[in-house]
DODO-144157 format. One record per residue (C-alpha): residue number from 1; x, y, z; residue in one letter. Coordinates in pm, whole numbers, plus 50000, padded with zeros to 5 digits. Example, Ala and Ser with C-alpha at 12.3 -4.5 7.8 and 13.67 -1.06 7.14 Angstrom:
2
  resi     px     py     pz  resn
     1  51230  49550  50780     a
     2  51367  49894  50714     s
//
This chain:
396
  resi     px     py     pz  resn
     1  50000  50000  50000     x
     2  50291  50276  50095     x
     3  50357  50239  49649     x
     4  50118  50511  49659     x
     5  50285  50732  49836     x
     6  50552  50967  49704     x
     7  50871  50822  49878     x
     8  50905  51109  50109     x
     9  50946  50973  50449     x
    10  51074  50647  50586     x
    11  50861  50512  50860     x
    12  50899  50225  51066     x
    13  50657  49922  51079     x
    14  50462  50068  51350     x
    15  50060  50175  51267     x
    16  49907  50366  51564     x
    17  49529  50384  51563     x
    18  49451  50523  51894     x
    19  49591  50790  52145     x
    20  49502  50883  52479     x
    21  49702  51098  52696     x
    22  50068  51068  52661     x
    23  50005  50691  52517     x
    24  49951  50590  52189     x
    25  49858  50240  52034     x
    26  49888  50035  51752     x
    27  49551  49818  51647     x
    28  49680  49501  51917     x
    29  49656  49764  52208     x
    30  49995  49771  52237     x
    31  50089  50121  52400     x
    32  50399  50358  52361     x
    33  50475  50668  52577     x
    34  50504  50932  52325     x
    35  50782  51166  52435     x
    36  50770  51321  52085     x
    37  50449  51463  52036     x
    38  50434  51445  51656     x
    39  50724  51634  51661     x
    40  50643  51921  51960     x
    41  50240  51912  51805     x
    42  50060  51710  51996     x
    43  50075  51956  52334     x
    44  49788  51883  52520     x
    45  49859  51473  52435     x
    46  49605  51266  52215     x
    47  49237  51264  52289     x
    48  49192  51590  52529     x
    49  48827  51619  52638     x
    50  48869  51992  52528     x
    51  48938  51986  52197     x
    52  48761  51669  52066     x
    53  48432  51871  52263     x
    54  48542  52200  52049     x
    55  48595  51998  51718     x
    56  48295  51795  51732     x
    57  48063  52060  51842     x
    58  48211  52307  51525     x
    59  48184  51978  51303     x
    60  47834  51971  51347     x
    61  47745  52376  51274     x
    62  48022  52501  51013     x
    63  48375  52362  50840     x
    64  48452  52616  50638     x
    65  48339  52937  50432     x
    66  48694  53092  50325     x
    67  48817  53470  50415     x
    68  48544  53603  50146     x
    69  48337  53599  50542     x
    70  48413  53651  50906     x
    71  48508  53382  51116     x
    72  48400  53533  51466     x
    73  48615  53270  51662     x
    74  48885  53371  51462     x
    75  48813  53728  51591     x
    76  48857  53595  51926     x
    77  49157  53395  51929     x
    78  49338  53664  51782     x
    79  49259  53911  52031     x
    80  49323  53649  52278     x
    81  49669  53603  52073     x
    82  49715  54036  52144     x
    83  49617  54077  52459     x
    84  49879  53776  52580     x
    85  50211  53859  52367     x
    86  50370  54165  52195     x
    87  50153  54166  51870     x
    88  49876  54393  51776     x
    89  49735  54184  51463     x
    90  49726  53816  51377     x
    91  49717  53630  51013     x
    92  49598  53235  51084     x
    93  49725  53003  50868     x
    94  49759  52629  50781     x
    95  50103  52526  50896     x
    96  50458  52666  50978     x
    97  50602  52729  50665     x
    98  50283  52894  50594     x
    99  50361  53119  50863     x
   100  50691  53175  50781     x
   101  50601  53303  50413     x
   102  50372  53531  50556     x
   103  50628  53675  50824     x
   104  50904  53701  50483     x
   105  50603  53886  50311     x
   106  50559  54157  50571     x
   107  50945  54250  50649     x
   108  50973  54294  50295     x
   109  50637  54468  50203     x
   110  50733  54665  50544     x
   111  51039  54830  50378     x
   112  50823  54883  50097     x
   113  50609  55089  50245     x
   114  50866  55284  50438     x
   115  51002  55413  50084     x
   116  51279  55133  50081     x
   117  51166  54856  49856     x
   118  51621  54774  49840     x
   119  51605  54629  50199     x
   120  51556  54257  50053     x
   121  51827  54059  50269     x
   122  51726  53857  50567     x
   123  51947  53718  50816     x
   124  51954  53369  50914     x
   125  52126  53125  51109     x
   126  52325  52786  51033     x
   127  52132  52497  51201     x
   128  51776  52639  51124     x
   129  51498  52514  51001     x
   130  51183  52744  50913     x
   131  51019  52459  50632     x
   132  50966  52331  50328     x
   133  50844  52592  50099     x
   134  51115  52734  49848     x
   135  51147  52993  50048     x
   136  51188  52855  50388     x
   137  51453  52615  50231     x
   138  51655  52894  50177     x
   139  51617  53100  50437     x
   140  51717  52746  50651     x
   141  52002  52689  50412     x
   142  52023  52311  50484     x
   143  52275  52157  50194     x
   144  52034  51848  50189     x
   145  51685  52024  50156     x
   146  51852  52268  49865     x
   147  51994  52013  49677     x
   148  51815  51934  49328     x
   149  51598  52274  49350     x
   150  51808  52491  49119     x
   151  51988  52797  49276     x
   152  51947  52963  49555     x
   153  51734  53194  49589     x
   154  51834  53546  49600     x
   155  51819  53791  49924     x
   156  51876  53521  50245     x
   157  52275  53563  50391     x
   158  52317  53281  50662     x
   159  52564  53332  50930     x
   160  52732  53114  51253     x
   161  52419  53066  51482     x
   162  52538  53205  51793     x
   163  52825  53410  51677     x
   164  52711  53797  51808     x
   165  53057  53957  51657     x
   166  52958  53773  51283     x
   167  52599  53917  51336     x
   168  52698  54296  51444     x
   169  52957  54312  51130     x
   170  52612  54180  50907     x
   171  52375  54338  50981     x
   172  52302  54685  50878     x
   173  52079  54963  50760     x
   174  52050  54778  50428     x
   175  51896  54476  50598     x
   176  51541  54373  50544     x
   177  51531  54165  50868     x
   178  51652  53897  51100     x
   179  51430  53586  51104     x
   180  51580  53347  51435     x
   181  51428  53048  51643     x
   182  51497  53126  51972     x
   183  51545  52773  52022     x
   184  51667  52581  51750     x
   185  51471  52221  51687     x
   186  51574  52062  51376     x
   187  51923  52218  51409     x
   188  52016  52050  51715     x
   189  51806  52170  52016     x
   190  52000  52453  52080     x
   191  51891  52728  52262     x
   192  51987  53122  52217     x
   193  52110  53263  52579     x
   194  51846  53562  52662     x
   195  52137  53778  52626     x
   196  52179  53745  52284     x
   197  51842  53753  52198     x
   198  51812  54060  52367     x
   199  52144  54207  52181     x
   200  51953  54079  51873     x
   201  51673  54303  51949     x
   202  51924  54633  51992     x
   203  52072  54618  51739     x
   204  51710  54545  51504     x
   205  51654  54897  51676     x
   206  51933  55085  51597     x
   207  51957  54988  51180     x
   208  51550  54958  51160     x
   209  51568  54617  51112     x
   210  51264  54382  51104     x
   211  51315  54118  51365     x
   212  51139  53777  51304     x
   213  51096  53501  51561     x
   214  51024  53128  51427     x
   215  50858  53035  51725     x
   216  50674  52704  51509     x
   217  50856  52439  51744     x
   218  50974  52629  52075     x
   219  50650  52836  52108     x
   220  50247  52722  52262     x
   221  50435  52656  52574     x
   222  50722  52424  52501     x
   223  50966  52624  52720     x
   224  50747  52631  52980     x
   225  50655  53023  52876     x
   226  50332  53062  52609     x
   227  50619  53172  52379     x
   228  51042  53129  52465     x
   229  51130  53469  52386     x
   230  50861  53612  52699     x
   231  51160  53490  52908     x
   232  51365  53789  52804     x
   233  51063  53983  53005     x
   234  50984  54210  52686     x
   235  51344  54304  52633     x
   236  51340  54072  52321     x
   237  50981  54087  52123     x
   238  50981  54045  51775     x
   239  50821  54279  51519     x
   240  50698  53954  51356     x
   241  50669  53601  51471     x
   242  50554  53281  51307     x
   243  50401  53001  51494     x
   244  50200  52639  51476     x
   245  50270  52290  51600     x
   246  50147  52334  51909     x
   247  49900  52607  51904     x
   248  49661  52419  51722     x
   249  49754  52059  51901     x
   250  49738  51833  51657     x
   251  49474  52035  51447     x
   252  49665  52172  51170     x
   253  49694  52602  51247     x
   254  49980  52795  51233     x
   255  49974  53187  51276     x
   256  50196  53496  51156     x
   257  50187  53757  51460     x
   258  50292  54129  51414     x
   259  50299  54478  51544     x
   260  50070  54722  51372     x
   261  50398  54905  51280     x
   262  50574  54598  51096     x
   263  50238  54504  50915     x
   264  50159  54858  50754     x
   265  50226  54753  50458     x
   266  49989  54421  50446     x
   267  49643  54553  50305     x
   268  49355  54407  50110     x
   269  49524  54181  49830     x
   270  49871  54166  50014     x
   271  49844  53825  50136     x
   272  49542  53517  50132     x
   273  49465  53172  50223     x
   274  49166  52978  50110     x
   275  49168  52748  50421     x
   276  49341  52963  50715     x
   277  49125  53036  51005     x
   278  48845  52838  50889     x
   279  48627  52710  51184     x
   280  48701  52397  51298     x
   281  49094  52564  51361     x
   282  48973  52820  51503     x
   283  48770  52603  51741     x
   284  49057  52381  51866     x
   285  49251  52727  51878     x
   286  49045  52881  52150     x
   287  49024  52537  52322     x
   288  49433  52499  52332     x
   289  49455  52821  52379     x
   290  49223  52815  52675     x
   291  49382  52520  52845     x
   292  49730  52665  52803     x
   293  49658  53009  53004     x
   294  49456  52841  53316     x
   295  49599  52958  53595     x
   296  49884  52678  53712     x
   297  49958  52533  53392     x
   298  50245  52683  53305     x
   299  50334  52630  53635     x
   300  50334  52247  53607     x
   301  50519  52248  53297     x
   302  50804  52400  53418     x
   303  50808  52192  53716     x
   304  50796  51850  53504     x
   305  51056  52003  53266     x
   306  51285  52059  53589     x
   307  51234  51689  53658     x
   308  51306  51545  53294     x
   309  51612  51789  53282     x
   310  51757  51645  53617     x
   311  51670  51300  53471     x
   312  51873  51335  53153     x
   313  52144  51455  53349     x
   314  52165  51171  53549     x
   315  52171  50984  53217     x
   316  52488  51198  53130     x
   317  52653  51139  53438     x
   318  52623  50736  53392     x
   319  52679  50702  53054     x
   320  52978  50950  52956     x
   321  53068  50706  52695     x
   322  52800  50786  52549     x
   323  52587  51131  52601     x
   324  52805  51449  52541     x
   325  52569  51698  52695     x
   326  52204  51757  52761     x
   327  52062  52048  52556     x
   328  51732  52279  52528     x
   329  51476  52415  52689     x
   330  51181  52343  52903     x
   331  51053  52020  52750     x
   332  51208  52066  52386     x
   333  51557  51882  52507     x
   334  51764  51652  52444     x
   335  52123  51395  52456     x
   336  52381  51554  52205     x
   337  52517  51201  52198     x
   338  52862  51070  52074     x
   339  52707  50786  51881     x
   340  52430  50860  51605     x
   341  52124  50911  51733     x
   342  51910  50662  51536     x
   343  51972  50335  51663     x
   344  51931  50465  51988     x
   345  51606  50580  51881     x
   346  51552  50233  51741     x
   347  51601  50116  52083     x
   348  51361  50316  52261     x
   349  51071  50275  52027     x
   350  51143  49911  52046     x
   351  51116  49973  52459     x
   352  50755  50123  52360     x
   353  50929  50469  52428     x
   354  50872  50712  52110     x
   355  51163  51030  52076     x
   356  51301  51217  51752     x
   357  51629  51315  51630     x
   358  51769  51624  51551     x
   359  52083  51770  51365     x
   360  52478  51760  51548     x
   361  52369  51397  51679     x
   362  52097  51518  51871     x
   363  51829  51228  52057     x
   364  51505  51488  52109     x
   365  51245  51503  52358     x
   366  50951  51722  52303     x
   367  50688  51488  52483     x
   368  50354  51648  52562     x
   369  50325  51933  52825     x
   370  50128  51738  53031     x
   371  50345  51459  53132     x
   372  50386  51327  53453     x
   373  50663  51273  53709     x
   374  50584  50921  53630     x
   375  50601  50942  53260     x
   376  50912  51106  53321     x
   377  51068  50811  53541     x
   378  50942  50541  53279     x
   379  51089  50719  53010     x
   380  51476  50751  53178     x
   381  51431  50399  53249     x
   382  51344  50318  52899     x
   383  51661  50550  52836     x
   384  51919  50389  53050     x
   385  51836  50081  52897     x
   386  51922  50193  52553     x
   387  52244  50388  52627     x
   388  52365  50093  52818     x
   389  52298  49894  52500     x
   390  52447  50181  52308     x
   391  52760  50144  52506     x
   392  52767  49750  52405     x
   393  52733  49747  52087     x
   394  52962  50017  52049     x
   395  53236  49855  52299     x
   396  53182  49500  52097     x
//
């Protein structure tokens, strides 16, 4: 049956039909602790009361009637989106890279409309990744998603993530913007120090430089803030930030937000999509969004991250062999590793323990935000295991 398919993705044998909580299982019942959340998406886990009571009670008024109307609970998750983060509008759309296009759309129509249509280069950062799109493959720069697409695309200039004396010498008041994950996913679960993302900011301010956040895989809570750049207490906010995963948990929504300054230059015509903010994501919106801002739950996320973080370290501290560091944020972490992460991925699913990998050897967590202490212990059991194994086969 997978001759169908364009050959895309490699799966492994494993077909889950069910998921409840943390857990999800395969037709036999057999259940796996999902520390991976289809990849930092599933937030609130699989099967929360919330959301399938939002989606089912939308499925049975209105799906869809396309931007031509208003969607009223589109009205209020963007204020809701306003009244909790620097931005003063919101566009809603499908997915990340959706976002992203968006955000590259308003730094450079922004320009535009200041009288400087030259300010075309953006800024990025080795080790991102901000899509699929043509687009957000080059502004992501990956060798392996470029490759057999023609040339690069004009207007993107990618420097050293993390290297602030590379950055000050780049940018300029000829740049278009900066677009930066605060933490990095793909590229290794690498997180910016507040510092620099506040020396980011200053320097946006002094050459009038747009500065975009890709907040698709750190943001809806994953650092154990709504969004990771609210930890630089509003030293830090973007003019323009693109988010999903998360925010719609598991519902497919992503969202470009901006300051009424940076989107002056987005009127009628500027920008469209056929399917964003159509009801039933705008339903599960207000429902994640809901659960995510109750008073405590933040809280609890943090705490639980605290946990998992002292529980990788422990994993460090036993297998040195094997683990290099523990990286991230909140509860988008991980085990830079000194092996390849995959077969120790193998391993753990094997153990009915799901994780990811990501770039410089990475073995990523980014497990749902409302795991347990007790998820947490099964899970660096699981993990012990594996390293241990890791260590064998790699000793034999």
């Amino acid at each position: 049956m997978r001759e169908a398919l364009l050959p895309v993705y490699a799966p492994p044998e494993e077909i889950f039909t069910r998921g409840e909580g943390v857990r999800l299982f395969t037709e036999d019942g057999t259940a796996y602790l999902d520390f991976i959340a289809g990849i930092a998406v599933n937030a609130l886990g699989h099967a929360h009361p919330a959301m399938i009571d939002a989606l089912t009670e939308q499925a049975g008024k209105l799906w869809h009637t396309s931007n031509m109307f208003r969607v009223p609970a589109g009205e209020e998750l963007s204020e809701k989106y306003c009244a909790n983060t620097f931005a003063d509008q919101v566009f809603f759309t499908n997915s990340g890279t959706e976002a992203i296009e968006c955000a590259l759309k308003t730094a450079r129509k922004y320009h535009w409309a200041n009288g400087e249509p030259e300010r075309q280069e953006i800024l990025t950062f080795t080790g991102a990744f901000h899509g699929r799109s043509f687009a957000a493959i080059n502004a992501g720069g990956n060798p392996n998603y470029l490759e057999g697409f023609g040339e690069p695309m004009a207007g993107f200039k990618q420097l050293q993530f993390g290297d602030h004396e590379a950055f000050k010498a780049a940018i300029s008041k000829e740049t278009c913007a900066v677009l930066i994950e605060p933490v990095q996913g793909e590229g290794g679960v690498r997180d910016l120090p507040e510092k620099c993302l506040i020396g980011i900011r200053e320097l946006c301010n002094e050459t009038g430089t747009m500065l975009i956040y890709d907040e698709v895989q750190c943001g809806a809570g994953r650092t154990g803030k709504l969004f990771a750049h609210q930890w630089c207490d509003g030293k830090a906010d973007p003019d323009i930030m693109a988010v999903a995963k998360g925010v719609g948990g598991g519902f497919p929504l992503g969202a470009c937000l901006v300051t009424e300054e940076a989107g002056k230059g987005m009127r009628v015509g500027s920008h469209g999509s056929t399917y964003g903010g159509n009801p039933l994501a705008m339903a599960v919106g207000n429902a994640v969004f809901d659960e995510m801002t109750k008073p405590g739950f933040m809280d609890e996320v943090n705490r639980v991250a605290g946990t998992l973080k002292q529980g990788l370290a422990s994993l460090a501290d036993r297998h040195p062999e094997i683990v290099e560091e523990v990286r991230g944020k909140g509860l988008l972490i991980g085990l830079k590793l000194k092996v390849p992460p995959k077969p120790v991925q193998g391993l753990a699913r094997a153990k009915k323990l799901l994780t990811g990998v990501a770039g410089d050897n990475v073995l990523r967590l980014a497990p749902p935000l409302v795991i347990t202490d007790a998820d947490v212990r099964e899970a660096i059991a699981v993990l012990d295991e594996c390293l241990a194994e890791a260590k064998a086969s790699e000793s034999s």
